[in-house]
N, C-alpha and C positions, 0 to 999 in steps of 0.2 A: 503554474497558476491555473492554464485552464481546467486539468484535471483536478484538480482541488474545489475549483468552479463547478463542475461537472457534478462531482462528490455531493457536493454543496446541495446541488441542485435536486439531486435525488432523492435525497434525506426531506428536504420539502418539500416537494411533489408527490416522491412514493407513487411512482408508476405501477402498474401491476406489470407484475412481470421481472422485476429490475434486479437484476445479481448485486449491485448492490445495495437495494433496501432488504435482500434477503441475509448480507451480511451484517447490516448495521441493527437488526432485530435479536442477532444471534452471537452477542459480545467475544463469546467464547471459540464460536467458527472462527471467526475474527482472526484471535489470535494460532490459532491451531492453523488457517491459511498464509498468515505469515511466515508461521514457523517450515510450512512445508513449500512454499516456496522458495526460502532461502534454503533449502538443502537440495532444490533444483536444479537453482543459479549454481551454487555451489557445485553440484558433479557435471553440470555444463562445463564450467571452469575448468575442468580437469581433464575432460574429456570430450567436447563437444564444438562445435565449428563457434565462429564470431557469433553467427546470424542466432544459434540458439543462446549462446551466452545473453544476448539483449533480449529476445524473448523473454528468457528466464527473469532477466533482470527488471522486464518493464512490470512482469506480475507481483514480484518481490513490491515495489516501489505502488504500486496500484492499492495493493493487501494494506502497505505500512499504512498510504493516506488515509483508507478507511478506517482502520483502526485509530490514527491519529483524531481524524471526526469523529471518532463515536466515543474518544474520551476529550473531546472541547479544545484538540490541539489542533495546529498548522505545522509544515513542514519548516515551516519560519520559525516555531518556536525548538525547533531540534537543531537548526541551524544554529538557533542563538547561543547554544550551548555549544556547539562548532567551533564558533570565533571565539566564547570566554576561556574556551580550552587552549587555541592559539598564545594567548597574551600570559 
């Protein structure tokens, strides 16, 4: 939540300067940063210690949030579709 917070916060302020108000201008970076940090996490996975694996994984998860704000979602609303999948 606080990173989501954080997100949040950026997108309304618009710091100068902010990697992420230079993502949420650029829909399409967006996606193309997601995509390429999950093939990070992924060859971390395969080949790389614990400590890069979580690196890898915390950009992966950074990239989704943003992109999740920049199309009016929350990570809540991915989860909800988590649990309907459960049942």
């Amino acid at each position: 939540p606080s990173l989501e917070r954080t997100v949040e916060e950026r997108a309304r302020v618009r710091p100068p300067g902010s990697y992420t108000v230079e993502l949420l201008e650029d829909p399409q970076r967006i996606g193309a940063k997601v995509m390429e940090e999950a093939e990070e996490v992924a060859r971390a996975a395969r080949a790389e210690s614990e400590q890069r694996v979580d690196e890898e994984a915390a950009d992966v998860l950074y990239h989704l949030l943003v992109l999740l704000h920049s199309r009016g979602r929350e990570l809540a609303d991915a989860e909800r579709v988590l649990d309907d999948r459960r049942r």
